[in-house]
Structure formats: C-alpha cells, structure tokens
C-alpha positions in Angstrom: 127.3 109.2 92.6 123.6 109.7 93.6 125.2 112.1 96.3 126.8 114.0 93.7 124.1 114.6 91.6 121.9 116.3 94.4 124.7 118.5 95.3 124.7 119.7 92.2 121.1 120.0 91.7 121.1 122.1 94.8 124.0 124.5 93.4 122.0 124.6 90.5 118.4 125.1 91.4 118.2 126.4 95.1 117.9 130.2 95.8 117.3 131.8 99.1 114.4 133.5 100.2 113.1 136.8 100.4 112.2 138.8 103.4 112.6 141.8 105.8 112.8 140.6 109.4 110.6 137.4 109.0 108.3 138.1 112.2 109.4 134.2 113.1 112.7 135.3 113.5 112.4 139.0 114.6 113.2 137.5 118.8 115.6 137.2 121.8 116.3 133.5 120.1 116.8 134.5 116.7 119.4 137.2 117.1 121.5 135.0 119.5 121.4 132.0 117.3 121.5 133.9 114.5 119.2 132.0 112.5 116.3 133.1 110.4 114.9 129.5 109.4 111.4 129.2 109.6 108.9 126.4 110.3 107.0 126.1 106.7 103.1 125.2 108.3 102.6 122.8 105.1 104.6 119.6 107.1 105.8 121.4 110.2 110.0 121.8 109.4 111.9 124.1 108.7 112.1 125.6 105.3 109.7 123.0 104.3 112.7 120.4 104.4 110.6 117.6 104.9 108.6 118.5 101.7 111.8 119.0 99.6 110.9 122.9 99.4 114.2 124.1 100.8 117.0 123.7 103.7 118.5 125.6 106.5 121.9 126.5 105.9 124.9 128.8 105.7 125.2 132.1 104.8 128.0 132.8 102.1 128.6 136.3 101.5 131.0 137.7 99.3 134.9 138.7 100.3 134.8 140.8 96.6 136.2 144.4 97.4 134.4 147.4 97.3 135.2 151.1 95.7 136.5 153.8 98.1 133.5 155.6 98.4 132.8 154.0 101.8 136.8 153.8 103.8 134.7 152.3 106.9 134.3 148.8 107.8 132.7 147.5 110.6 130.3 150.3 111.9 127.2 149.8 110.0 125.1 146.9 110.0 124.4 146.8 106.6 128.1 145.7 105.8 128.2 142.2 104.6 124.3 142.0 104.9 122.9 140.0 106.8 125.5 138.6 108.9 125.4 141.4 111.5 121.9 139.9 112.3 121.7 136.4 111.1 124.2 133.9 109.5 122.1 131.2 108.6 118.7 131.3 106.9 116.6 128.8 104.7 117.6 128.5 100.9 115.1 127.4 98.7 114.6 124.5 96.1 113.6 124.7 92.5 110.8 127.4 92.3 110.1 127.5 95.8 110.7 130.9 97.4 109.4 132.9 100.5 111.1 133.2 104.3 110.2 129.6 105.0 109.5 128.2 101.5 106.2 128.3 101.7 105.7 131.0 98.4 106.4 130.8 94.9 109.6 132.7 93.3 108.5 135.3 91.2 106.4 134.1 88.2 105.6 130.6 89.4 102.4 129.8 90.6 100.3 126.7 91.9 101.2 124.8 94.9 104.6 122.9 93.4 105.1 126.2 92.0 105.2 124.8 88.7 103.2 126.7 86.7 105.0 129.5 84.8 102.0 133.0 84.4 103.2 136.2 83.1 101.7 138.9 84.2 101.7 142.4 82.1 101.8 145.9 83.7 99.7 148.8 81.9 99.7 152.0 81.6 97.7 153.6 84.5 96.2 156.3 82.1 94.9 153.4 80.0 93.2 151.1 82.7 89.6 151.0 83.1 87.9 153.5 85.9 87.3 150.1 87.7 90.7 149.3 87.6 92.1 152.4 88.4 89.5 152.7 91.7 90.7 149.2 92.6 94.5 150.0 92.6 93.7 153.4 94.6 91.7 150.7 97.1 94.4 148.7 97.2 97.1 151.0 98.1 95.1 152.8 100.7 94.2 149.0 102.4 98.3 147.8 102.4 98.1 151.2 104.5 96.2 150.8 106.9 96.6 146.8 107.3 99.7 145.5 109.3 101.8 143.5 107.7 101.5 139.5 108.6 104.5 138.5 107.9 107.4 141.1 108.5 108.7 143.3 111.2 111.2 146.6 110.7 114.3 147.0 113.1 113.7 150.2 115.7 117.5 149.8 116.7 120.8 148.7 115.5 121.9 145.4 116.5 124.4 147.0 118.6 121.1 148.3 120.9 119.7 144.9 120.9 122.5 143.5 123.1 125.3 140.8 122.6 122.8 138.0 123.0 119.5 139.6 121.3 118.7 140.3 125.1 116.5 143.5 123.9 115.1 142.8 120.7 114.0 146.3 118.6 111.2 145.1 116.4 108.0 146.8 115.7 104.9 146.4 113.7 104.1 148.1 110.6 101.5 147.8 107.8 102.1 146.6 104.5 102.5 149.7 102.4 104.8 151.4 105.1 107.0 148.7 104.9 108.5 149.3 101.6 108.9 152.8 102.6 110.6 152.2 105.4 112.8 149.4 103.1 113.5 152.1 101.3 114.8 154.5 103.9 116.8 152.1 105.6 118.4 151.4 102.0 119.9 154.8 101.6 120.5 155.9 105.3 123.4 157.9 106.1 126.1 155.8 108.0 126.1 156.3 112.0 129.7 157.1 113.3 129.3 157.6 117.1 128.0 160.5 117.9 125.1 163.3 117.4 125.3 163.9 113.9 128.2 161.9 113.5 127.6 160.5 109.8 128.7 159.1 106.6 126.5 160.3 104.1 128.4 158.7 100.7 127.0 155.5 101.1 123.7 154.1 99.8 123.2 150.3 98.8 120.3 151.0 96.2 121.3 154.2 94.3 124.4 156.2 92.8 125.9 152.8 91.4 125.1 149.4 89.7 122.5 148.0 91.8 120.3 150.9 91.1 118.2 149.1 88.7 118.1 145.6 89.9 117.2 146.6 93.5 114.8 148.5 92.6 113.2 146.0 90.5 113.3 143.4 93.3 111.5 146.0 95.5 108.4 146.4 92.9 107.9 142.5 92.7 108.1 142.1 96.0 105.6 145.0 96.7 103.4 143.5 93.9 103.7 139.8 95.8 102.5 141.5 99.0 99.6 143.1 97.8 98.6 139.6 95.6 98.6 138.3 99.0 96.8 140.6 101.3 94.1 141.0 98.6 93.9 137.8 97.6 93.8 139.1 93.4 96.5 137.3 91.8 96.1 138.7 88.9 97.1 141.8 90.4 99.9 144.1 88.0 101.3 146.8 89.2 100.7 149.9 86.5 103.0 152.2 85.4 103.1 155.8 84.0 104.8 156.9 80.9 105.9 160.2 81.3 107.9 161.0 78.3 106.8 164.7 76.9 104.6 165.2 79.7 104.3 168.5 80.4 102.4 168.1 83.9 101.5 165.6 86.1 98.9 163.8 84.1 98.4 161.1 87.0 97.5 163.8 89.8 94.5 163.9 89.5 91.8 163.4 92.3 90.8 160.3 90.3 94.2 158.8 90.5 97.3 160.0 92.4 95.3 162.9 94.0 94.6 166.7 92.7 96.6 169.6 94.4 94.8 171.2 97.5 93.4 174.6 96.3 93.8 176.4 100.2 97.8 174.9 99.9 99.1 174.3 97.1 101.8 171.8 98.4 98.8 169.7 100.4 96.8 167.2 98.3 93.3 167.9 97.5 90.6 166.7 100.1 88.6 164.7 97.5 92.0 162.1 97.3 92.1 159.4 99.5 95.8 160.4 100.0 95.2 163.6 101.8 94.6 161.5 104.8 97.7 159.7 104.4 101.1 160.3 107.4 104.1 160.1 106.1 107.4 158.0 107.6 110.7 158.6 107.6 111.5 161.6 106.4 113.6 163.7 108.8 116.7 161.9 108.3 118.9 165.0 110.1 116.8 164.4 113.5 117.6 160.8 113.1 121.1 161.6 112.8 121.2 164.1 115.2 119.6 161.4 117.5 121.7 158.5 116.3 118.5 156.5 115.7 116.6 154.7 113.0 113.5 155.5 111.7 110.8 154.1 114.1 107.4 154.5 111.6 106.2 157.2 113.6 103.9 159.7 111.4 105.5 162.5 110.2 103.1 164.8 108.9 100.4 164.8 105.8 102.2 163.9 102.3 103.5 166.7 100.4 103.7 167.4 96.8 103.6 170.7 94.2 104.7 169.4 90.9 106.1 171.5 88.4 107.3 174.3 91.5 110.2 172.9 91.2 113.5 174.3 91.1 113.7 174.7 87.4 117.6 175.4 86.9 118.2 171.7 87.9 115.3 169.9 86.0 114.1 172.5 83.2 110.9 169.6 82.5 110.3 166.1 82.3 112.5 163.5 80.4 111.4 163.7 76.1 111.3 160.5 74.1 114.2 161.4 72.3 116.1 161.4 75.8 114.8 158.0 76.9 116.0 156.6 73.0 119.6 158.1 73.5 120.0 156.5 77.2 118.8 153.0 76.1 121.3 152.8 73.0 124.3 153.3 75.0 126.1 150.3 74.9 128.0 150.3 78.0 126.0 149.5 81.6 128.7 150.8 84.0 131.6 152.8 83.6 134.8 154.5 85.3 134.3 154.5 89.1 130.6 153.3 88.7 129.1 156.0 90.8 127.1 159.3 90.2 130.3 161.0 88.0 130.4 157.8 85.5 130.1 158.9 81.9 128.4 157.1 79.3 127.2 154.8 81.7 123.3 153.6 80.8 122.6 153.1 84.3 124.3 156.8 85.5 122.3 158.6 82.7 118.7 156.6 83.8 118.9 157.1 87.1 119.5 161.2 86.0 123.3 162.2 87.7 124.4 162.3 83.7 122.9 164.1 80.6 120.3 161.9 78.4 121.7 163.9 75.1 125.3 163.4 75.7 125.8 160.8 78.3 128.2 163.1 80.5 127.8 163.3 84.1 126.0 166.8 84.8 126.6 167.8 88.7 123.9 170.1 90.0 121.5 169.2 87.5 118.8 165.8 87.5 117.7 164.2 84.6 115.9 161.5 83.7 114.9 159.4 86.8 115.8 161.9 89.4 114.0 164.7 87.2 110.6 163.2 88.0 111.0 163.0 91.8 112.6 166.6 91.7 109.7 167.6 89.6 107.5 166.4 92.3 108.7 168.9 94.7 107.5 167.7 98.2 107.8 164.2 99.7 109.0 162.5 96.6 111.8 164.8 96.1 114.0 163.5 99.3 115.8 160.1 98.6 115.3 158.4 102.2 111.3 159.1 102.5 110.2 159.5 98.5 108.6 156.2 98.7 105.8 157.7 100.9 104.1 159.1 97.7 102.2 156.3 95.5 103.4 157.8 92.6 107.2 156.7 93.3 105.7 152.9 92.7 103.9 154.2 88.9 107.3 156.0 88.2 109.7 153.4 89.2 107.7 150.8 86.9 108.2 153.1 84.1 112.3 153.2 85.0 112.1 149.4 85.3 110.9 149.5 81.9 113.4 151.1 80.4 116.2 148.7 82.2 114.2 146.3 80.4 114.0 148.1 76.8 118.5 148.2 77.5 118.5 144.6 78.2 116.7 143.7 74.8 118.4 145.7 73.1 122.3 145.0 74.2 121.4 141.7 75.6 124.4 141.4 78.2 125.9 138.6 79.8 126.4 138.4 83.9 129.4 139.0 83.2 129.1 142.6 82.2 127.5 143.4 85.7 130.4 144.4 88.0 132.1 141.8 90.1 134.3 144.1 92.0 134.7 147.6 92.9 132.0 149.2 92.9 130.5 151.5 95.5 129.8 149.2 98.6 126.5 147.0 98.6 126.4 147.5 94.4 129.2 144.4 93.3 127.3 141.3 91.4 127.4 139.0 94.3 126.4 141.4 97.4 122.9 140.4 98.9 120.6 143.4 98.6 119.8 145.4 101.5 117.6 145.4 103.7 116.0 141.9 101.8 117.3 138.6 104.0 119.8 136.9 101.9 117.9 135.8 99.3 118.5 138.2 96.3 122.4 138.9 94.7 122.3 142.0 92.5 123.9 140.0 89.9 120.9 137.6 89.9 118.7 140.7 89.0 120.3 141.8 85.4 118.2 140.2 83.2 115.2 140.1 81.4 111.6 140.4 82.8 110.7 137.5 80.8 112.4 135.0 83.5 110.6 136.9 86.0 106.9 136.4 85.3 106.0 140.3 84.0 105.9 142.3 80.9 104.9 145.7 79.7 102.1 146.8 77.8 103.9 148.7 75.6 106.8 146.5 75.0 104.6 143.6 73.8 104.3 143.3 69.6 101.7 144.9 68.3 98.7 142.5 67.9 99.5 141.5 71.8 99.6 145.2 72.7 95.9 146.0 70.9 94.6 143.0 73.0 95.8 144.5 76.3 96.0 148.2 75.4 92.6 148.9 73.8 90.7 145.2 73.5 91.1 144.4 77.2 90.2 148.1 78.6 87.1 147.8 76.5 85.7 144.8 77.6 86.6 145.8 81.4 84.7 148.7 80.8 81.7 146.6 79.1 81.5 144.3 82.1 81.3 147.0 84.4 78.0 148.5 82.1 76.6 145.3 81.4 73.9 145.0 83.3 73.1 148.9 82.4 73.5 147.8 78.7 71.5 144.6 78.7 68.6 146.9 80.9 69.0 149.6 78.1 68.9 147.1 75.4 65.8 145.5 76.5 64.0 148.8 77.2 64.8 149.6 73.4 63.5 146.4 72.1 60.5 146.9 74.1 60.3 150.3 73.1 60.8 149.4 69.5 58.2 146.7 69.7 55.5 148.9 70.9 56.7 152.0 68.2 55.9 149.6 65.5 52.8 147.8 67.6 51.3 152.0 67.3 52.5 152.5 63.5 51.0 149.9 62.7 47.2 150.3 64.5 47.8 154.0 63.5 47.7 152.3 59.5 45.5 150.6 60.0 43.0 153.0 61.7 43.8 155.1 58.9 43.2 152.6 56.0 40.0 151.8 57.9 38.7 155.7 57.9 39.4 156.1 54.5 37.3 153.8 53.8 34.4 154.2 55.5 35.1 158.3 54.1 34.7 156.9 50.7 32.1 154.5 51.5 30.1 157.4 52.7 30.9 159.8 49.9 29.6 157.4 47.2 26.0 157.3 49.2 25.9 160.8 49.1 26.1 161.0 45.5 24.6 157.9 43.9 21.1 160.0 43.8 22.6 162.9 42.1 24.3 160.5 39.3 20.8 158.5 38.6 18.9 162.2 38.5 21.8 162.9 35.7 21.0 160.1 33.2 20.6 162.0 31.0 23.8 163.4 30.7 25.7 160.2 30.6 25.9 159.3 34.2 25.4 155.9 33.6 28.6 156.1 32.0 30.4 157.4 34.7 28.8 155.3 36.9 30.5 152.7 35.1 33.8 153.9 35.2 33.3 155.1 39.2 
C-alpha cells in the first residue's frame, strides 16, 4: 500500500527538468547511452536521488497525431523531441526543477524549494533610471559571459555518428543562447540536399504552442540571468505598445537611438551598437545543409517605422488588443496561420484584431511590432538578436494572461490532437530537454511565480507603478538629499543667526541715536523755560 501511494505521489508531483544540451550530457557517452541524467553536486547522485529531489528515468513521448502541415517523418531531429538525442533524463520531485534537480521550478525559492515569491514585471518606461541602467548591464553581461551550464548542437545527430563518436557541441554565452533556442525552434526542415527544405514547419509559431513556448522561453531567460547576476529579485520588464506611434523604447537610454550616418545601424552612444548578431542567414544554412554555428553575423539592424507600410499600416491600438482578448475560442479550424476567430491566430498577428479573420499578406498585432522594427527583428529565425524582442514578447505574454482571466479555460480546451506538428497538448517543447509539455503551459501566471504591473488591482498597482519608482529613485539621491538638507539647515541656521545680530545691531544704534539726540538738546530746553519747556520736558 505504502508502494502505491509513492507511485502516485510521483505521477502527481514530479515534472521533468529544463535544459538545452546540459553541458554534463553534451559527450561521446551521453549520445550513445542516450541519457541526460546529471550528478546533482548537493549529495553526489544523479538527479539528486539520494536527496529525494528527483529520478532518472524514461522518456514518454506522445503517439497523438499531428496536422498535415508537416507529411515527413523521420528526417528532422526535432520530431518526437528529444528522443533523437536522449531517451532518458532526470524527472523532478515536488518543486524541484533544473537538468539535475538542483534548481527550483519557476516561483519556488529557498533550498527545499518551498517558499512560494511572486515576482512582478513593470513597465520599462516606468522603472527608475537605475533600474533601467541595470537591465541594459545585464543584458549586455549575459552577452558577453558564456553560459555555465548549457551547450548548443553545431550538427544534427545524424553528423555526430551512430555511437556519439563525434560529438557537435559548442560554447556560447548566455544571452546568445536563447537566440540561438530560438532559431533552432523555427528552422526550415533539412531534406537531403543543398537547399533541400521544408519550410512549413515551426514548433513555436503559426499554431497553439505559440503562446506557451514562448512564455517558457521568457522564464527561463529570466532564471538565467537571476543566476549569473546573482539578483533574485530580478523581473524581466515589458513595453506596452498600444497607440504608440514610434518606438518609445529606442532610445540611447534604453533600447538604443538610431545611428544618424545609417539610419538602419544603432546609434554609437548604445551599448548595442557593439553587439554581433547570430543566426540570421537561414538560406546559406540551407544552401549548406548546416545549423547555425553562433558565428557573428554582422552589427544588429533596426529602422523602425520604415517599414513596409501596406502590411502593418502602425502599431496595434487598445481597441485591437480589447477585441483579440474577448474572443472566446483559443484555437480554431486547422489551428495554423489561416484559423479564424482563433485568440491565439489573431495575437500572434496572421488574423485581423477588428474582425478576427485571417488576413494573408498583412501582420497585425504581434507580428506588426517585429515588422515595424524593420531590421533584425523582422526575420522569424534571428529576431531574438534584438533586446527588444524580450520587452515585446513580455507585453504578448501579457495579454495570453489578460485571455486566461478572462475565459478561464480548462486543459482540456488546449488541443490534444492535430495540430501542426510540435503544437498538440502533450508534445515536449523544442529545443528545451523534456521537461516542459505545451499543455502544462496554458494557465495562469499566478502558478508560475510572476505578475504584471498593470494587471495587479489598483492599490497594488500604485505601490509598484508610482510608490516603488519613487522611492528607487529616492535611494538613489539619498545621500545628495540628506547633503542638501543639511547644507539648508545650516544655511537656515546661520540666515537667522545674521537677522538676528542684524536686529539687534539695529535696536542697539537706535539707541545710542536717541541717546545722543536728547544730549544735544537738553541745553536748548532748560534756556526755554520760559516758554514751558519744563513741560515738555516732562512729557519727553
């Protein structure tokens, strides 16, 4: 009986863990075993078994079918992710998360992970100069720091060899990691030969999993940077772009100002002028049959508003982000870019925000903004390379949010079957190891230690949209205002120090003026007695 009840405490409670080619497992050993189950350093196992944290065990991917979007099967790694490189990994207990069990899952903190902390996202335009600078700082340090924990494939397991003889692994630092996540997310399909591609087929976009891959992506980015800065309080902002009429965040402040010698460069005074891009030639790679390897690619590009203004006339309104979040239904029809009336098919921008029809040739809503970008941001496989994809994707992952509060949907209303390959409920997202189901993903925040700003009620909202700003903005004076304020009092004491010795100076003259007046004319008043001066004396 005892048995029974751990098995099903481990159906219930266990989850796997997250990771893109744990560096553990990224060897000869680990692609012929094919096992990704790391040694946790807390008590030396794997997983952290000995500690209860998790176990080493099967992979179990789901046999639900797929739409006809992708007819292949077989050719591309990705299918039935991760089997193609590893069939067993660790699968973590409770709140325990991480490669080897050794993190937290999102929103669990202390060293049981049992301490539940939510964390609220602002408003970039509403953070303190301080805050702003220290987001900029962090962003350009996950750039030029290699990641610690994770390695990117430089070759298809096919390259590696039948046993894992040539392992394809490379460095890469932090920030370039989610970019290259993201490229190898959406990649055309290699079919054997230069050029030779499949390019209807992306496991992150044009179907269901849109939203909750993409919100996987920004807490795992958000975990990373807690960890290589060491600031757990660490939020990842957002920008709210709803009736913008120009890029409010590109600034030389913020997301960088636009280069006045080229217009598509980023001004010189941004730290992002500096900045190589990865992974954006996606026809050489083809044309090569290769992956991206990291290699920089050129400065980032970016000319907002020069856009192509027959496809995106401006930037989403209110009104349009109100309409998309009160439609009822989440998928529709074939769930991919031609679904009408789906919430998810209008956010992500193939389908119009005022009547919820699918709109070929034209972007909308979430694509608007990267079209609107016009540079780096604007290609699908390399638009992660630009900062502002992460501020613009929190905004997005808002809105999911403001659609699952409002309908409140079951599981059951995320599709099972069907859909566009990699997008069904119980398909492990690509490229994370087999930790995350995109069915696990479609729900609220709330379980997943995070809120918005601007979604919290309104006294909550005052505290962290103008209270909090304020007083980060006072601590970063205060020593300028407790100088200032002492200098005045100091100041003030001394004003009144001089009034007053200036009063009584004056008090003291007129005195002695009077004083010397009545000598002068005592003689003249005696000569006068006869007049009545003795009166007058009297009264004087």
């Amino acid at each position: 009986m005892r048995s029974l009840c751990l098995l099903v405490f481990l159906l219930v409670f266990l989850d796997y863990c997250h990771s893109q080619f744990p560096r553990p497992c990224a060897t000869s050993e680990g692609l012929r075993t094919k096992e990704c189950c790391p040694v946790w350093e807390g008590d030396g196992s794997a997983c952290g078994a000995l500690s209860g944290r998790g176990f080493c065990t099967e992979v179990e991917v789901s046999d639900e079918p797929h739409g006809p979007q992708y007819p292949h099967s077989g050719i591309d790694d990705r299918e039935r992710w991760p089997t193609t490189f590893f069939n067993r990994t660790c699968r973590c207990a409770g709140n325990y998360g991480g490669f080897n069990c050794g993190e937290c899952r999102f929103g669990f903190w202390g060293a049981n992970c049992a301490e539940y902390r939510e964390s609220v996202r602002r408003n970039i335009l509403t953070l303190s100069t301080a805050e702003q600078q220290k987001f900029i700082s962090y962003l350009n340090l996950a750039k030029n720091t290699v990641s610690r924990d994770y390695v990117i494939s430089t070759g298809t397991r096919a390259e590696m060899g039948e046993n894992g003889e040539n392992p394809m692994f490379s460095d890469i630092n932090t920030y370039d990691l989610f970019v290259w996540m993201h490229y190898y997310v959406s990649r055309d399909a290699f079919l054997g030969g230069p050029g030779n591609v499949w390019r209807d087929i992306d496991f992150a976009h044009e179907s269901a999993a849109f939203l909750p891959w993409h919100r996987v992506f920004l807490l795992h980015w958000e975990n990373e940077i807690r960890k290589l800065t060491g600031d757990f309080n660490f939020t990842l902002p957002y920008w709210d772009w709803r009736n913008a009429e120009s890029c409010e965040v590109c600034t030389d402040a913020l997301m960088g100002g636009r280069n006045a010698l080229n217009p598509n460069l980023i001004s010189p005074a941004s730290v992002f002028s500096s900045w190589k891009v990865i992974c954006t030639q996606p026809e050489e790679y083809n044309n090569r049959e290769a992956l991206c390897n990291s290699t920089g690619e050129g400065p980032l590009l970016r000319n907002p508003g020069n856009h192509e203004r027959t496809r995106t006339p401006r930037l989403p309104t209110a009104a349009e982000v109100e309409f998309t979040v009160n439609l009822p239904q989440y998928e529709t029809g074939a769930m991919d870019r031609f679904a009408n009336m789906s919430f998810r098919n209008v956010v992500e921008g193939f389908a119009s925000p005022a009547t919820g029809l699918a709109v070929p040739g034209q972007s909308t809503m979430h694509n608007a903004l990267h079209v609107f970008m016009n540079g780096t941001m604007s290609s699908v496989q390399g638009s992660a390379n630009d900062p502002i994809f992460l501020l613009h994707h929190a905004f997005i992952d808002s809105i999911y949010e403001r659609w699952l509060r409002t309908h409140m949907p079951t599981r059951s209303n995320y599709p099972r079957a069907n859909a566009p390959i990699g997008h069904n409920d119980g398909y492990y997202m690509v490229p994370f190891m087999p930790l995350y189901r995109n069915g696990e993903y479609f729900l609220s925040n709330k379980n997943l230690g995070y809120e918005y700003a601007y979604l919290l009620d309104p006294g909550q909202r005052f505290v962290e949209e103008v209270l909090t700003p304020y007083l980060e903005r006072a601590q970063q004076i205060w020593q300028w205002l407790l100088g200032a304020g002492l200098f005045g009092a100091v100041l003030a004491v001394l004003i009144v120090a001089v009034f007053i010795a200036a009063r009584r100076k004056m008090k003291h003259d007129q005195k002695r003026k009077r004083a010397s007046s009545f000598g002068e004319r005592q003689p003249l008043l005696q000569s006068s007695s006869e007049e009545g001066s003795s009166s007058y004396q009297t009264h004087l």
